[in-house]
C-alpha positions in Angstrom: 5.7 7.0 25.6 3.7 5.5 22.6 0.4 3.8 23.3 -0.8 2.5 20.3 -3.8 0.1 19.8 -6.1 -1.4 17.4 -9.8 -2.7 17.0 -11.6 -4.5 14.3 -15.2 -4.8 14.1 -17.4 -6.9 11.1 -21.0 -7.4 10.5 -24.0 -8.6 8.3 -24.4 -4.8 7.9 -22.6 -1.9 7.7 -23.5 0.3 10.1 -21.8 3.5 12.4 -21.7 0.7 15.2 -19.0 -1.4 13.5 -16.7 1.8 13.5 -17.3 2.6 17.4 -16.6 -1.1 18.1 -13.5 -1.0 16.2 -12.2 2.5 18.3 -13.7 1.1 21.2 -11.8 -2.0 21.8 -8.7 0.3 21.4 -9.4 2.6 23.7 -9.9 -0.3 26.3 -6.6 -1.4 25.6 -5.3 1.6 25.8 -7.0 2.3 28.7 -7.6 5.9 27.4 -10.9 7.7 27.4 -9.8 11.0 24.9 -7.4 9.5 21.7 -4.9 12.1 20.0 -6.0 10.7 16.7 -7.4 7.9 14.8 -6.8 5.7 11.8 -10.3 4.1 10.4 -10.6 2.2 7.6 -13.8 0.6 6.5 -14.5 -1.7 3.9 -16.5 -0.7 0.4 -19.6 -1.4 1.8 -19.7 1.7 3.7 -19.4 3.7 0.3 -22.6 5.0 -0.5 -22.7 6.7 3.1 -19.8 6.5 5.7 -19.8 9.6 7.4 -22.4 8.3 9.8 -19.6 5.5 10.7 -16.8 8.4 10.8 -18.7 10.7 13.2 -19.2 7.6 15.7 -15.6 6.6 15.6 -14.8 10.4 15.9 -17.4 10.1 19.3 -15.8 7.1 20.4 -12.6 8.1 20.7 -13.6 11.6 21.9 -11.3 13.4 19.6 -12.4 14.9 16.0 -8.8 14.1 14.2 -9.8 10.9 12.5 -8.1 9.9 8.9 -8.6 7.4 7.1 -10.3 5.8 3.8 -12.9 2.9 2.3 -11.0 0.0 0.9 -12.4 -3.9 -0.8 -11.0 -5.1 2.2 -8.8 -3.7 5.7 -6.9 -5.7 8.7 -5.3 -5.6 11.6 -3.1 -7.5 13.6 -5.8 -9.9 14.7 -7.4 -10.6 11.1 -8.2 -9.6 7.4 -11.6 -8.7 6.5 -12.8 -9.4 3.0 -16.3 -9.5 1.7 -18.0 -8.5 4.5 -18.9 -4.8 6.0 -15.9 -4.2 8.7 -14.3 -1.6 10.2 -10.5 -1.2 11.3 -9.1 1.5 13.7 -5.7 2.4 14.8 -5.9 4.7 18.4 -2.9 7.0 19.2 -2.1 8.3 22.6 0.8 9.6 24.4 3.2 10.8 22.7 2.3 10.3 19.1 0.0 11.9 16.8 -1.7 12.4 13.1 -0.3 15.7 12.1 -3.1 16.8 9.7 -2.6 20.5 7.5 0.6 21.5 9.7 3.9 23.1 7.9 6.7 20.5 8.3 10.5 20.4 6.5 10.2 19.3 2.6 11.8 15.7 3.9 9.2 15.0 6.2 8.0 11.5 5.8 4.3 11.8 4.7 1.3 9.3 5.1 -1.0 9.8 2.0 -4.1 8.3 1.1 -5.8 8.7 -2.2 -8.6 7.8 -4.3 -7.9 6.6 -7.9 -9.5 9.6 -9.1 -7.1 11.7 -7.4 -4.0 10.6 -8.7 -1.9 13.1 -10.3 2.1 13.9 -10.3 1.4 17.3 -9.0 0.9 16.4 -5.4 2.5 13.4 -5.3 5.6 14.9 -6.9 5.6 17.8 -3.7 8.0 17.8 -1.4 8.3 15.1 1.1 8.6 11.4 1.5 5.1 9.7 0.3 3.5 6.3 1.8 0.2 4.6 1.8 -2.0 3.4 -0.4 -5.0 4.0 -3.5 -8.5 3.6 -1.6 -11.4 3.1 -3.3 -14.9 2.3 -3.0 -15.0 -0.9 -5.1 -18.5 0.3 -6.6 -17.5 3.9 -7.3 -21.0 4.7 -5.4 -19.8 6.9 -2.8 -19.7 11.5 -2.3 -16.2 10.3 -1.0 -14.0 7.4 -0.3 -11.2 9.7 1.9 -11.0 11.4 5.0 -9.3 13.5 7.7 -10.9 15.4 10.6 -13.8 13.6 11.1 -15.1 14.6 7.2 -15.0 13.4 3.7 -12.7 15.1 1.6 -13.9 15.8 -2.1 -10.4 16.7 -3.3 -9.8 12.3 -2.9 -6.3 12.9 -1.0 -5.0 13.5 2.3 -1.8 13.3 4.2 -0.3 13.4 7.5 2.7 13.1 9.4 3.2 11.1 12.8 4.9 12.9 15.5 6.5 11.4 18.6 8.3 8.4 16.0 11.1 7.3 13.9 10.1 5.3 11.1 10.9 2.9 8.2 9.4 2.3 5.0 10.2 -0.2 2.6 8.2 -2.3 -0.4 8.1 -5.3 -1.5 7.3 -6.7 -5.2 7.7 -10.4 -4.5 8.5 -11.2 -8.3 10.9 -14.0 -9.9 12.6 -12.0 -12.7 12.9 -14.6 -15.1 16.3 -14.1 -18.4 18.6 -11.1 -18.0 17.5 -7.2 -19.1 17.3 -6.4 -22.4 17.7 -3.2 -24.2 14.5 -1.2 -25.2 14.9 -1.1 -28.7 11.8 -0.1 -30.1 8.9 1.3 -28.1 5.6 3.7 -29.2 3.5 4.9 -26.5 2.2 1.9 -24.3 2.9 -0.8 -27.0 6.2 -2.4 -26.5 7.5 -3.6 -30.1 11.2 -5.1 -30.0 14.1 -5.8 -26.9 17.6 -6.5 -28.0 15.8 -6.0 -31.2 13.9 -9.6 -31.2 10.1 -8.8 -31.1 8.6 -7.9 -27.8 6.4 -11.1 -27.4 8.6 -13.7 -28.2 11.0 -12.5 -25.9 8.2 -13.0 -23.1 7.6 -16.4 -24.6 11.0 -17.2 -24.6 11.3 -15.9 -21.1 8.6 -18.4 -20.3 8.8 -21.2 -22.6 7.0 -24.0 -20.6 3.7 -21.5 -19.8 1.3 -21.7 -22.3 -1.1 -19.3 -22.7 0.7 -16.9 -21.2 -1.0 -15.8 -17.6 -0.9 -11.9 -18.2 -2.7 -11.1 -14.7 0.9 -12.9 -12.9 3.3 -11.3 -15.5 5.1 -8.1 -15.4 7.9 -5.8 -16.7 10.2 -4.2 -14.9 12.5 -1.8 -15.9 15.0 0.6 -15.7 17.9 3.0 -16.8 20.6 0.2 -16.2 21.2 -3.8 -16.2 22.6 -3.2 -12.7 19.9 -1.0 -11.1 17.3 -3.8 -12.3 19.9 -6.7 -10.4 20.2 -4.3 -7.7 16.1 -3.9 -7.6 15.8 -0.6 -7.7 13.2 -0.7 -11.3 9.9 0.2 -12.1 7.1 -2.1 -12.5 4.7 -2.0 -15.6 1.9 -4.4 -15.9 0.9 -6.7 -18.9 -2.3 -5.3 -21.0 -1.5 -7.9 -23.8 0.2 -9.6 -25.8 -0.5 -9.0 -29.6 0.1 -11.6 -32.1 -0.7 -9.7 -35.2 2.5 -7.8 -34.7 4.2 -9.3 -32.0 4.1 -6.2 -29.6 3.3 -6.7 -25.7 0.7 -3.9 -24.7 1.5 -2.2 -21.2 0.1 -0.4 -18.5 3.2 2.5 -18.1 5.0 4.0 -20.9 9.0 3.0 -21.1 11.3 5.3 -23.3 13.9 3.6 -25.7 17.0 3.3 -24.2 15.9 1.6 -21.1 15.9 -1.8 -19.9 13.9 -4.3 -19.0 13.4 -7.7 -17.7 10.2 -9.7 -17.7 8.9 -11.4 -14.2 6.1 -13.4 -12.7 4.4 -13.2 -9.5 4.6 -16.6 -7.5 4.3 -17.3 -3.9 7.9 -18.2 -2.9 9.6 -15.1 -4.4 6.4 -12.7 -2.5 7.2 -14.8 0.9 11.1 -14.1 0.4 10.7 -10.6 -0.4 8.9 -9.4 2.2 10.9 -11.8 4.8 13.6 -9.3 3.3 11.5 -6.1 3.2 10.8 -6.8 7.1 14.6 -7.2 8.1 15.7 -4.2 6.2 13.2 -1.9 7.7 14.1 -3.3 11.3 17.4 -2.6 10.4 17.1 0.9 9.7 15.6 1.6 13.1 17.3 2.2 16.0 14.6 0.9 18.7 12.1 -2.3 17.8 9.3 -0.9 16.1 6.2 -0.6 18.6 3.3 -0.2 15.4 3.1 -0.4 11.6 1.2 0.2 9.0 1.4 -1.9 5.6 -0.8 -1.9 1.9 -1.1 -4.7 0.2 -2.8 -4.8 -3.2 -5.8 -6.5 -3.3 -4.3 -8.4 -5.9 -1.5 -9.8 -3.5 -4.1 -10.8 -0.3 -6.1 -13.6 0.4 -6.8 -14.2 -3.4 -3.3 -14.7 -4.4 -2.5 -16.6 -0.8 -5.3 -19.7 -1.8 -8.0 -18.1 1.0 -4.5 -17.3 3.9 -2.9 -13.4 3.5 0.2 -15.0 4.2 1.9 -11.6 4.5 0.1 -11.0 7.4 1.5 -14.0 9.0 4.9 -13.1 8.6 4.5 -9.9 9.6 2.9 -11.5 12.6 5.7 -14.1 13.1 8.6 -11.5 12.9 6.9 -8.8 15.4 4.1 -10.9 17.6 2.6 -8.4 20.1 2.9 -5.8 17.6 -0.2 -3.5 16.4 -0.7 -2.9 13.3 -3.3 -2.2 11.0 -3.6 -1.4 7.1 -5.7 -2.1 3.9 -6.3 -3.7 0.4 -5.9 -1.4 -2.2 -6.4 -0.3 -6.0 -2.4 0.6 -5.5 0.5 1.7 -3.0 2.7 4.5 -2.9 6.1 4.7 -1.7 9.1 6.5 -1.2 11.6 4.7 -4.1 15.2 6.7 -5.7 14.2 9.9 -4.8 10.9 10.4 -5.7 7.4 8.8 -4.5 6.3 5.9 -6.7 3.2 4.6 -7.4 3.5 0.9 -7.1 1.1 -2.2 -8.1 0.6 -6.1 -7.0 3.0 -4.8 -3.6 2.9 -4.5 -0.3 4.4 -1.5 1.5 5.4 -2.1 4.9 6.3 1.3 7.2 7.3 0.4 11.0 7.7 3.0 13.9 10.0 2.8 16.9 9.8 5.7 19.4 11.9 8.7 18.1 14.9 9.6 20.5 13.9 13.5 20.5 10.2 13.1 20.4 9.8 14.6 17.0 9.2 12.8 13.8 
């Protein structure tokens, strides 16, 4: 059996009380007075000290195995906090866990948290199926923004399995890919000089003639090794530094190799909605019982501020799966499983969903 439950606690102040409140009202759910583990997120306003916060969620839920990370802003089922000092907590009981530091198979589907420090292709290239999101103390003030067993961890990363489910992740990028892929035909380091040949900025102009200036902070590349893997979805997704008129080359945040291809997009409301209606399906698709809890990571980028003052993800998600828990953050970026390898993603949202798992393993 899965009993799975969530709290969320806010305040003028951010103190360890916010963080028992959050585990608290779970527990009552739940019913439970020991938790096999907890998830607790709490917003940046904990950074310069939120271990006092982590011990009394740890003493809430009776139980020492508590993960979790500082984020700009967290949610839950019920609400999104932004702004404001507020804790999140995910309770597990019965038959599911947190597996923290235990040996599994090199396909085990991992949840990983990491601060943007932390990032490298070394564990994140490791065997095993990545998820989750970048955390972050917004202020960079903070010993530590990451945690697992009830303590701060200094290396910025952690990761754990859950036992006892099945599960589903998928992401969505919720962008309008605007023209057809071009070939990469000239490209040195980050600065993107010519597509097709044609210079690299007036191919983005073209691609949006009646947008003037260009707005960089909605525009993006994606790429890939193939027209059809970018119609298929299945590219890579490179932000726009900017655009240089001196000699017509677009600046971006990833490197891309010539040879590739690549199609410009924008980020817009209607295509995010759609996505993620998609995303949602798929992932219920792939299970083989309704999912009973999820976690999601949305970029903070992709919230509230890009929703007109609504996270209007979190109402789908709500719409598709009412009386479902489930609890999540707004991050600096998300990470998730994509054509074989674990991807660093930005400006998406990745949605995993867990059903109980036939054999009660993961």
């Amino acid at each position: 059996m899965l009993r799975v439950a969530t709290g969320l606690a806010s305040g003028p102040m951010p103190t360890a009380d916010l963080a028992a409140s959050a585990v608290s009202q779970a527990m009552r759910r739940l019913d439970m007075t020991v938790a096999n583990s907890v998830l607790l997120f709490l917003t940046s306003e904990f950074g310069h000290d939120p271990l006092p916060a982590i011990r009394s969620a740890a003493k809430a839920a009776s139980c020492t195995q508590v993960m979790g990370c500082s984020a700009p802003g967290i949610f839950t089922q019920e609400d999104w906090v932004l702004d404001t000092p507020a804790a999140a907590a995910m309770v597990f009981g019965g038959n599911v866990r947190l597996a923290i530091n235990e040996t599994l198979g090199d396909d085990a589907l991992l949840f990983t948290l990491t601060a943007p420090h932390a990032i490298n292709t070394n564990w994140l290239s490791n065997p095993g199926k990545r998820f989750g999101g970048v955390a972050g103390d917004a202020l960079g003030r903070g010993p530590f923004s990451v945690w697992q067993n009830a303590k701060g961890m200094v290396t910025g990363f952690t990761e754990a399995a859950l036992l006892g489910v099945e599960a589903s992740v998928s992401a969505s990028h919720g962008l309008h890919i605007a023209g057809r892929p071009q070939l990469i035909t000239c490209s040195q380091s980050h600065h993107l000089s010519t597509l097709d040949g044609n210079l690299a900025l007036e191919s983005l102009r073209h691609a949006f003639p009646e947008t003037d200036p260009l707005p960089l902070h909605l525009l993006m590349a994606v790429y890939a090794d193939s027209p059809d893997a970018i119609s298929r979805g299945e590219y890579s997704i490179a932000s726009l530094v900017s655009g240089n008129e001196n000699d017509g080359t677009v600046t971006l945040s990833n490197v891309l190799s010539e040879g590739q291809y690549l199609a410009w997009a924008i980020r817009d409301v209607e295509s995010a909605q759609s996505d993620l209606k998609h995303t949602i399906e798929k992932s219920r698709e792939e299970l083989r019982s309704p999912p009973e809890f999820g976690l999601m990571f949305s970029c903070l980028g992709r919230g509230p501020y890009f929703y007109d003052g609504l996270d209007r993800d979190l109402m789908l998600v709500k719409k598709q799966f009412p009386d479902m828990p489930f609890i999540g953050f707004y991050g600096n970026g998300e990470i998730a499983p994509m054509r074989g390898e674990n991807i660093l993603l930005q400006y998406s949202a990745v949605l995993a969903l867990f059903s109980k798992a036939n054999d009660g393993s993961f």
